[in-house]
C-alpha positions in Angstrom: 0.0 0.0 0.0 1.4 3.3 -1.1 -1.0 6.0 0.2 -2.1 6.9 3.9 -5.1 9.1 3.5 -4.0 11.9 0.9 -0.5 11.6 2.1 2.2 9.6 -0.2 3.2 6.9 1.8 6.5 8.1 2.5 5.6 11.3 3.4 3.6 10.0 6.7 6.4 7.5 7.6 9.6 10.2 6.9 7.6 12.4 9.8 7.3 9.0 12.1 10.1 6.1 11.7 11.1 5.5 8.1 13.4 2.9 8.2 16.6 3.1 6.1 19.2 0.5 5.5 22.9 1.5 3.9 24.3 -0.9 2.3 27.9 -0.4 1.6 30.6 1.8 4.0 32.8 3.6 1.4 32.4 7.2 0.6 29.8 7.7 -1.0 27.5 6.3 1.9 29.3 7.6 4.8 28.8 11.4 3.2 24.9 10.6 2.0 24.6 8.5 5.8 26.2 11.6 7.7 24.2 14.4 4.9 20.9 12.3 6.0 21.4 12.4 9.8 22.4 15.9 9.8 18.7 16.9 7.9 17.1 15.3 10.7 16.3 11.7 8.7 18.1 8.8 10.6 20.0 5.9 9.0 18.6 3.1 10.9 21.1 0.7 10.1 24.5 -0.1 8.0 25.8 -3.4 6.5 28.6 -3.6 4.9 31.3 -6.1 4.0 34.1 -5.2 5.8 33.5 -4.8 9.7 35.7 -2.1 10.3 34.0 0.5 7.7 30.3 -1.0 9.1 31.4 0.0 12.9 33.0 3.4 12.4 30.2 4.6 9.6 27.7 3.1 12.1 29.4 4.8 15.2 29.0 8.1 13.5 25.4 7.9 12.4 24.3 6.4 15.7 23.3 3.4 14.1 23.6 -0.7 14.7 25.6 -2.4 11.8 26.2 -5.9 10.6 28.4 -7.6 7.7 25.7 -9.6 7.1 22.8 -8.9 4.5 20.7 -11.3 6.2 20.6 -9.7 9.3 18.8 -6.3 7.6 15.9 -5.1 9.8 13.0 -6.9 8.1 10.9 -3.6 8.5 13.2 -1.7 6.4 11.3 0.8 4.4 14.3 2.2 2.4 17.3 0.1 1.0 20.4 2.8 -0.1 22.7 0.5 -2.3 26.0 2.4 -2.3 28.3 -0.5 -3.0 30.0 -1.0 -6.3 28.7 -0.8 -9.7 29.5 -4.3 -10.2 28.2 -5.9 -7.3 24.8 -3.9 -6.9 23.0 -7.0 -9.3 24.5 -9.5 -6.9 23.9 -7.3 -3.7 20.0 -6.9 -5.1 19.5 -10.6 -5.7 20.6 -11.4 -2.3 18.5 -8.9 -0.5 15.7 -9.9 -2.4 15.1 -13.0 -0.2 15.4 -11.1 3.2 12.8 -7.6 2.3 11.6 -8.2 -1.2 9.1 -5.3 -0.2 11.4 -2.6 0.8 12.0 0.3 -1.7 15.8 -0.3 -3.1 17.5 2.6 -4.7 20.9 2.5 -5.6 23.4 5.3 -6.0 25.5 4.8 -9.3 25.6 7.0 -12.5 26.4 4.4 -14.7 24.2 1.5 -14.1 20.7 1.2 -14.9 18.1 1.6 -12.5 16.2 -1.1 -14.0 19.0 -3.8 -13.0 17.3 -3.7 -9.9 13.3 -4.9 -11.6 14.1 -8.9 -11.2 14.3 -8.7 -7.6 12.6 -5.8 -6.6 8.6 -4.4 -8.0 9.7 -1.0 -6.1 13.4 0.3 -6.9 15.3 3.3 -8.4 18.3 5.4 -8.3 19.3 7.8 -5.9 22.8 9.7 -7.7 24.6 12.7 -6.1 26.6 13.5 -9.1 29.4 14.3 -7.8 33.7 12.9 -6.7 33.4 12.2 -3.1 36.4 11.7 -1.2 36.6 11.3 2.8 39.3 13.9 2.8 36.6 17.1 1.6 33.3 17.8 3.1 30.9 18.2 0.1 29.3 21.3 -0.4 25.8 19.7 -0.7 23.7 23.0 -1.7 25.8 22.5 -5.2 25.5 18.8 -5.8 22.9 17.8 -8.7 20.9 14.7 -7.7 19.8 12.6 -10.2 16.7 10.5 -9.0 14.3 7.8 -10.8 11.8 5.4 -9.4 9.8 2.4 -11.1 6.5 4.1 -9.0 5.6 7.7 -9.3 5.2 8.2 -5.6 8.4 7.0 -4.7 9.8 9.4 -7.1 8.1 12.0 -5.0 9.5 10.8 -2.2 13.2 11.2 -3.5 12.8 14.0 -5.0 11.5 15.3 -1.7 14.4 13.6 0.0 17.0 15.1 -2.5 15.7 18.6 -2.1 15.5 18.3 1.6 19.4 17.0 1.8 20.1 19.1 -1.1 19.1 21.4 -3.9 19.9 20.5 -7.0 17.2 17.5 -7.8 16.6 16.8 -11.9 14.6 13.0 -12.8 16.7 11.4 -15.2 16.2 8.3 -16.6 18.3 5.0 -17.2 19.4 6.8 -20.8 20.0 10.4 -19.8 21.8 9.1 -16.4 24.3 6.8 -18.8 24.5 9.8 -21.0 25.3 11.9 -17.7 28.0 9.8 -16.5 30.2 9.5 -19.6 30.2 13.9 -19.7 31.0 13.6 -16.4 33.8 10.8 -16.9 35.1 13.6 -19.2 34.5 16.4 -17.2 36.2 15.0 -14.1 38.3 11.7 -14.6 39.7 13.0 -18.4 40.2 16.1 -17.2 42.2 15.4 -14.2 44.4 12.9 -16.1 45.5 15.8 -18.0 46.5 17.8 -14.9 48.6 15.0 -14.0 50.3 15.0 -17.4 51.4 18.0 -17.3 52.2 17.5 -13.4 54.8 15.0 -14.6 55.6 17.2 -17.3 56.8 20.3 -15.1 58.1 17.6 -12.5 60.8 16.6 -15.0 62.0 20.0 -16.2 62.4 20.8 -11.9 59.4 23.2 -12.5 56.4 23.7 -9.6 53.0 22.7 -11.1 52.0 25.9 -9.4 53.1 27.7 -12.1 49.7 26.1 -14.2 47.1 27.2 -11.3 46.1 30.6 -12.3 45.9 29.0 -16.5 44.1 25.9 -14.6 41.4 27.9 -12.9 40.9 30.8 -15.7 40.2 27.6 -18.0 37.3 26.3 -15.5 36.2 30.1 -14.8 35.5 30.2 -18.9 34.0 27.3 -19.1 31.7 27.6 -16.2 30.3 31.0 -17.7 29.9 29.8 -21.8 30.3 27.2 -24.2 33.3 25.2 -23.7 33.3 24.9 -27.1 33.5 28.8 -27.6 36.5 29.3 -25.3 38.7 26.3 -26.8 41.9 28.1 -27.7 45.4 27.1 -29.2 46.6 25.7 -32.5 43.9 23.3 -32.7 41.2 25.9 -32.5 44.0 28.0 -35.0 44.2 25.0 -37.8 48.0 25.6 -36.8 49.3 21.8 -38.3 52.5 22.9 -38.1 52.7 23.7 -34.4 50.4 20.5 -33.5 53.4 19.1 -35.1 56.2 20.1 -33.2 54.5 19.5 -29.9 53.6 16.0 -30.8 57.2 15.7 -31.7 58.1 17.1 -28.2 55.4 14.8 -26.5 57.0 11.7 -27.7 60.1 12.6 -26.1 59.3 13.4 -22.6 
């Protein structure tokens, strides 16, 4: 049943004891466990894997914690799957025997929601788009969640969830969120690569990579205010062959 009175059915139990498993004690659940208990929505429970993650996420968010997917409260209203992306099918299927009527959401950009429709009639994706590290507290006001459910009022319910945690809150589907997660690959992991590049680069000729921040940030600056596109400059926006050839010339021999 999905609906008490007029009230989705999340919205009554989020104001009385919604019950919310994380599965998974890496990053991206401790910051979404700790984001969640500071808006005033407990975690009621974290399993994960490795006992010494499960305890010291569990310790922070007040919370009791087992390795042991069997052992998941069997009233659990809300199932966050932050595990990896390829062991979220085999996480699912397992879970599936113990609360096969909890909601399941997990919280990856480049897996498909749907992977989680054989074991679960109520599931979806729950992605903060966005490079967490334990290091950095996120700036959460600024982080685009990505949400999609298989039942319109659970989609209510996390986009209600993601604004209330959040502000940023866009329903994407399976397509779009795989579409998503490849810019991003580009926009983060790509682009980073070629930091370290010319790290290494600067590195060998005894030069500070310093030297790159102010170009570094002036480049991000641009592109946050237009078109990428618009601001690419250099002898491949020029046509300049001849220079494209020298530096590839140079590349080969650092």
């Amino acid at each position: 049943m999905f609906l008490y009175g007029k009230l989705p059915y999340f919205a009554f139990r989020m104001e009385k004891s919604l019950k919310i498993a994380i599965i998974g004690a890496g990053r991206v659940a401790w910051h979404l466990g700790r984001r969640l208990k500071g808006k005033g929505i407990p975690v009621s429970q974290v399993i994960s894997r490795t006992e010494e993650r499960a305890k010291k996420l569990a310790g922070l968010l007040g919370s009791p914690w087992s390795t042991s997917l069997s052992q998941i409260l069997p009233d659990t209203d809300w199932v966050l799957l932050a595990v990896k992306d390829d062991a979220i099918a085999e996480v699912a299927k397992e879970l599936g025997h113990f609360v096969p009527g909890a909601f399941v959401t997990h919280t990856s950009g480049g897996t498909a929601g749907s992977v989680l429709s054989p074991f679960f009639e109520r599931f979806g994706v729950f992605y903060p788009l966005q490079s967490f590290s334990f290091e950095h507290t996120p700036v959460w006001s600024k982080i685009p969640f990505c949400v999609d459910a298989s039942i319109p009022e659970d989609l209510l319910f996390l986009k209600k969830t993601a604004k209330r945690i959040g502000n940023l809150v866009y329903h994407v589907n399976d397509e779009q969120r795989a579409r998503l997660h490849i810019a991003a690959v580009f926009a983060n992991n790509f682009a980073n690569h070629c930091f370290a590049v010319a790290e290494k680069i600067l590195d060998d000729q005894n030069l500070p990579f310093e030297m790159l921040h102010p170009l570094m940030e002036e480049t991000v600056a641009k592109a946050l205010q237009e078109s990428p596109a618009r601001m690419q400059t250099g002898p491949a926006a020029r046509g300049d062959i001849e220079t494209m050839r020298k530096q590839d010339r140079k590349k080969s021999v650092v």
